[in-house]
N, C-alpha and C positions, 0 to 999 in steps of 0.2 A: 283385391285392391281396386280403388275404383271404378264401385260397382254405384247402381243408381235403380231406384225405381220411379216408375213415372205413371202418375194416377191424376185426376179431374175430380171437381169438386161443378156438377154444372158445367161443366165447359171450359172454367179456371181449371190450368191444367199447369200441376208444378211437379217437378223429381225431386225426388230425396234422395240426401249422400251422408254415408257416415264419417264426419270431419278424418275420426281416428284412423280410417279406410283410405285418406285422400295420402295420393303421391306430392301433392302440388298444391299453391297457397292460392285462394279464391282471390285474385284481388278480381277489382272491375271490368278491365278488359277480358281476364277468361271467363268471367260472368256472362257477357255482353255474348262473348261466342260460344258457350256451353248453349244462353237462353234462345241465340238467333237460329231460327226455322229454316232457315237453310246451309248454314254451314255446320250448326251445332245440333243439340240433340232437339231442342224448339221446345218454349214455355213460357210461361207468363210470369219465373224465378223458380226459386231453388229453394228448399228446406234444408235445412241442414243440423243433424243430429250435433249438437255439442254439449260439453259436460255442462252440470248444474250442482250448488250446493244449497238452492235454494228449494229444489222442486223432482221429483222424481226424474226428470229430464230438459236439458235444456233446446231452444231452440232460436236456428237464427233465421231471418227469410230475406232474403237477396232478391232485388229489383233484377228486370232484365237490362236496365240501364246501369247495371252495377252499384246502386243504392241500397240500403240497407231501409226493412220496413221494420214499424212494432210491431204491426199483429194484424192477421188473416184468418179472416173465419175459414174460410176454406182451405189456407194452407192449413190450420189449427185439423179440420176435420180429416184431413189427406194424411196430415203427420202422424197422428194418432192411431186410423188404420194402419200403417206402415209398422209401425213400433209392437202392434197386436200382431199382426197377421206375419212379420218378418224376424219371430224371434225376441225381442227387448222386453218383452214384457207376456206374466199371462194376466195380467189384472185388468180389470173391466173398465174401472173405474182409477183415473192420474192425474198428476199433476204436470202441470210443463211450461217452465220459467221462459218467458218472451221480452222482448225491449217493453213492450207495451202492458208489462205486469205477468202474473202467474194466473194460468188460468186452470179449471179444470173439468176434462174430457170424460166422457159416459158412451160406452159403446154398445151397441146393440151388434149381438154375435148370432152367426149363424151356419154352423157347421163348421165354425172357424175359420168362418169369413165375416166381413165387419159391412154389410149394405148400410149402415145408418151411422151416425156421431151426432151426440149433443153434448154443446161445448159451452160453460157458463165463461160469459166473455167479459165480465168487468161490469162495470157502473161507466153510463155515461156523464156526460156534465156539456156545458153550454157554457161553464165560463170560460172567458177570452182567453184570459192570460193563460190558460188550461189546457186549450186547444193547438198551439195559440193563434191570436189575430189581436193584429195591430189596432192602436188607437185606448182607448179610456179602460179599466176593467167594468164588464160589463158580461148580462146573458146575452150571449150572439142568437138572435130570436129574430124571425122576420124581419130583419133589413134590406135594404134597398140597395144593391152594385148596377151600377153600369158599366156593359163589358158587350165589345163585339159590335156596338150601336143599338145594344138591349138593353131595357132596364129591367132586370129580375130583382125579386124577393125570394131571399135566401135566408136558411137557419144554419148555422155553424155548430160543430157536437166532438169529443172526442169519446170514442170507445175505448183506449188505448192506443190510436192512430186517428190526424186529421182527419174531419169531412166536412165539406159543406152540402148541404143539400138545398135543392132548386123546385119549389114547385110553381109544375105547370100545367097549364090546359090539357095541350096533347104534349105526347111524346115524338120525338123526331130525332132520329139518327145521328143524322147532318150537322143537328145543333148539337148536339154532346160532343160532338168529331170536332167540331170547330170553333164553342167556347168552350169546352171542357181543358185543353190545356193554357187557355189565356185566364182560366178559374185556378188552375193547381199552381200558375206562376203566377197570380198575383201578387202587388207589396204589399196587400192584407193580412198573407199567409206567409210569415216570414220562413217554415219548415216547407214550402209548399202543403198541399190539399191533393185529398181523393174527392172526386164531385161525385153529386147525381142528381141526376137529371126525375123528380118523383109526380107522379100521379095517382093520386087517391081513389079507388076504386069504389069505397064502399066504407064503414066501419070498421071492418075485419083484413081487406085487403088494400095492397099496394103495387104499384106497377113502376118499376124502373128501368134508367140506363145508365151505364157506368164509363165513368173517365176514370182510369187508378192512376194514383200519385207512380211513377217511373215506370208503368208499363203500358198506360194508353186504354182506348177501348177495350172494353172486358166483357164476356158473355156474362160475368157474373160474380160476385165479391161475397164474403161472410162480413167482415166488417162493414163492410156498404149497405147492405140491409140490414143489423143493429143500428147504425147509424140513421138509417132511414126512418125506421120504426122508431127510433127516439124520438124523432124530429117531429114525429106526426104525432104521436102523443102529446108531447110538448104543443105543438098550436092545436090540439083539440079536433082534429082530424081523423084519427080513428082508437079504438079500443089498447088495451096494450095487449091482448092475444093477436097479431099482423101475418099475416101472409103477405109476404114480398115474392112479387113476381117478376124474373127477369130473363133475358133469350135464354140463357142457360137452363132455366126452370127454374122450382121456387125454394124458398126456404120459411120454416116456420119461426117466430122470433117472438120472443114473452119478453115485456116491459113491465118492468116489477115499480110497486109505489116507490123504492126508495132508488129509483133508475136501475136496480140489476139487470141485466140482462141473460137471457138464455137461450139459445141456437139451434136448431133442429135441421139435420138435412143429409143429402144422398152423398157419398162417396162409392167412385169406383176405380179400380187400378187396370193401367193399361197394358203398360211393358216391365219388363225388367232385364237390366242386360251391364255391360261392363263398356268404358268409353273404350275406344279401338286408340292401335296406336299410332293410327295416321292423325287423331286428335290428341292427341297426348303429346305428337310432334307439335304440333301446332299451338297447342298450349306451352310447351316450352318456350317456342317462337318469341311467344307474347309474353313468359316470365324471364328472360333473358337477360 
C-alpha cells in the first residue's frame, strides 16, 4: 500500500502512485505536501494510475499546487516506463487515456529497462476558442501582449493543454521567473497558460524556458516543446523535424502537415519506496 515510484523526464521529475494502492483520497492540500521538497516526498506532481475504459490505461497528473493537468509529455514518457518496467504491462507499444485526449506510447527496451519513450501527443491547433483565449474566434498567431512593462509577440497553441509561446532575441531566466506567472494568470487565459519563453536557433533547432501552468519554472516540459515546435512551424521559423533544447536537455519533436505531433526523448527512474507513517500521519492531519 502506498508505494510510489519516482523518475525524471529531463529534470521534470514526477512519482507515480497506483490510485487502487492509495489508503487516502488525493485532494489538493495532500498534493501540495506529497509534491513540497521539504516536507513531502518533492516533485513537480504526481501521475497517477487510474482505471480507463477508453484506453489500455488511464491517467491523472496533479499540479504541485494541487490542480489537475491534461497532459505531459514527460509525465506521458515517465508513466509509460513505470507501467513497462513495474509490472502493468509487457506491451511495447499503448494506449493511455489523459484529460487532454488519448494518446499513444512507443517504448524502446533494453534489457527490460525502458532508456527512451516516443509518445504521439495529439494535433495541435491555434484556434482560440480551442485553447482557450479570450476575445473574437480567431488563430492566436503572433500577437502583441503587454505584460510586466514588455511588449511581447506571442503565439498561442493547445496540444491538449494551454500554451503560449514567447519569441525572443535572447533567453533570460529572470524574465520567465518574473513574467511567466503574470503570462499563465492573464484575463486572456481564462484556464490559465503554461508559457515559453523560445529561441530559434536554426531551421532544425529550438532553445527554450519554461513557466508550467501550477508548478512554476521547470528544467523541462514534453508538452512545452510540442507546443513550441508548433509554434515555430506555424510562423515559418523552422522545419517540422525541431530539436527543442532546454536546462533539462533536449527532446526531439516531428510536426506533421496535418499538425500531428510525435515526441522523442530520455526517461530515467530514481527511487522507489513506500510513504512512511510519520507522513501518512500528516496526511491524515490534513484529510480530517
Amino acid at each position: 500500500m502506498n508505494q510510489f515510484v519516482k523518475s525524471h523526464g529531463l529534470g521534470n521529475d514526477y512519482f507515480v502512485m497506483d490510485q487502487a494502492e492509495l489508503s487516502f483520497e488525493l485532494t489538493p492540500k495532500v498534493i501540495q505536501l506529497l509534491c513540497h521538497r521539504n516536507y513531502g516526498i518533492g516533485s513537480d506532481g504526481i501521475l497517477l494510475l487510474v482505471p480507463s475504459d477508453k484506453a489500455d490505461f488511464g491517467l491523472r497528473i496533479l499540479n504541485p499546487d494541487g490542480s489537475e493537468a491534461e497532459k505531459s509529455g514527460n509525465g506521458l514518457r515517465i508513466f509509460a516506463k513505470y507501467l513497462f518496467e513495474h509490472g502493468h504491462t509487457e506491451k511495447e507499444i499503448f494506449n493511455i487515456d489523459t484529460l487532454g485526449g488519448i494518446v499513444t506510447a512507443e517504448l524502446e527496451t533494453t534489457e527490460g529497462i525502458v532508456p527512451f519513450v516516443t509518445v504521439e501527443m495529439g494535433e495541435a491547433t491555434f484556434q482560440s476558442n480551442l485553447i482557450p483565449v479570450a476575445g473574437e474566434e480567431r488563430q492566436v498567431v503572433d500577437e502583441e501582449i503587454v505584460i510586466g512593462g514588455k511588449t511581447l509577440r506571442y503565439t498561442a497553441v493547445s496540444v491538449g493543454n494551454p500554451h503560449c509561446v514567447v519569441f525572443v532575441d535572447e533567453l533570460d531566466e529572470g524574465d520567465i521567473r518574473r513574467l511567466g506567472p503574470l503570462l499563465e494568470t492573464h484575463e486572456l487565459f481564462p484556464n490559465r497558460i503554461n508559457v515559453q519563453f523560445a529561441k530559434p536557433l536554426s531551421r532544425e533547432k529550438v532553445q527554450i524556458l519554461i513557466w508550467e501552468r501550477g508548478a512554476g519554472y521547470t528544467l523541462a516540459s514534453g508538452s512545452s516543446s510540442c507546443a513550441v515546435a508548433s509554434a515555430c512551424v506555424r510562423n515559418g521559423l523552422t522545419d517540422g523535424n525541431v530539436t527543442v533544447s532546454m536546462p533539462g536537455g533536449e527532446l526531439d519533436i516531428t510536426i506533421r502537415d496535418d499538425w500531428s505531433i510525435k515526441m522523442r526523448g530520455a526517461v530515467e527512474e530514481v527511487a522507489e519506496g513506500h510513504l512512511s507513517i510519520d507522513l501518512l500521519k500528516r496526511i491524515d492531519t490534513l484529510s480530517g
